[in-house]
N, C-alpha and C positions, 0 to 999 in steps of 0.2 A: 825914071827914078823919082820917087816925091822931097818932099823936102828935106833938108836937112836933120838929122838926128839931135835933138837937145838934149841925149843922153853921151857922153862921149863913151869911145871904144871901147876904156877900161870898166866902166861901169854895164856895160852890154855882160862884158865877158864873166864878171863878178857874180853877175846875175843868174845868168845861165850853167854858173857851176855850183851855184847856191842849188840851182833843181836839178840837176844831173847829180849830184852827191848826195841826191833824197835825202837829204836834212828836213827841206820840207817842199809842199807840195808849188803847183805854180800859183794860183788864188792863193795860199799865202804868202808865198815871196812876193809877189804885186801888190799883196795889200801893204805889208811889211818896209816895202820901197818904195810908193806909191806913184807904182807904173801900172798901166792899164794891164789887165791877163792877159787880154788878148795880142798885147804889143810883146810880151813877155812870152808868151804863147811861140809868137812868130820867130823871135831871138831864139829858144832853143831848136825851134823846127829848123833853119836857118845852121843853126849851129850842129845839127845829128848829118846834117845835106852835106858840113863841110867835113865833119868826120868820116865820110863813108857809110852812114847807117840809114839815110834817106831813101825812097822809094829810085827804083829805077830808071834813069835820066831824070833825073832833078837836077837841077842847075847848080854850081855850089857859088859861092858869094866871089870867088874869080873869074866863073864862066859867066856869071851873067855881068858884072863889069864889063867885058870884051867881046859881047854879044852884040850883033846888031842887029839882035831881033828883038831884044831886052831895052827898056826904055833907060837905064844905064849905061848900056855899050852904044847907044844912038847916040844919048848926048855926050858921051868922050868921043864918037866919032866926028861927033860937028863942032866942038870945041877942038880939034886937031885939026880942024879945016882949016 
């Protein structure tokens, strides 16, 4: 997993229902809040995986925490060490 997010969770999720309720598109809501598209891009893709609307085994954001095939589920595996 890369670093830390300097967005906190509530404003991830704010985001991503600002472009799920097509109010507007994602290159506006990133310009508008001024987060990258493509980081914003990733938050809804991210967010359709953990809804169930994601392509076919896609990870959703608890599977890959607890993965240790996932660079997220490694490092909680070796911090439990």
């Amino acid at each position: 997993m890369g670093r830390p997010s300097k967005y906190s969770e509530e404003f991830r999720a704010d985001a991503v229902a600002l472009v799920l309720s097509k109010e507007i598109g994602i290159a506006q809501a990133a310009r508008d809040l001024g987060v990258n598209p493509e980081t914003l891009r990733n938050w809804v893709k991210q967010a359709k995986i953990d809804r169930g609307l994601g392509p076919v085994g896609a990870l959703t954001t608890a599977e890959r925490e607890e993965s240790p095939d996932c660079a997220g589920g490694l490092l909680s595996s070796v911090a439990a060490a």
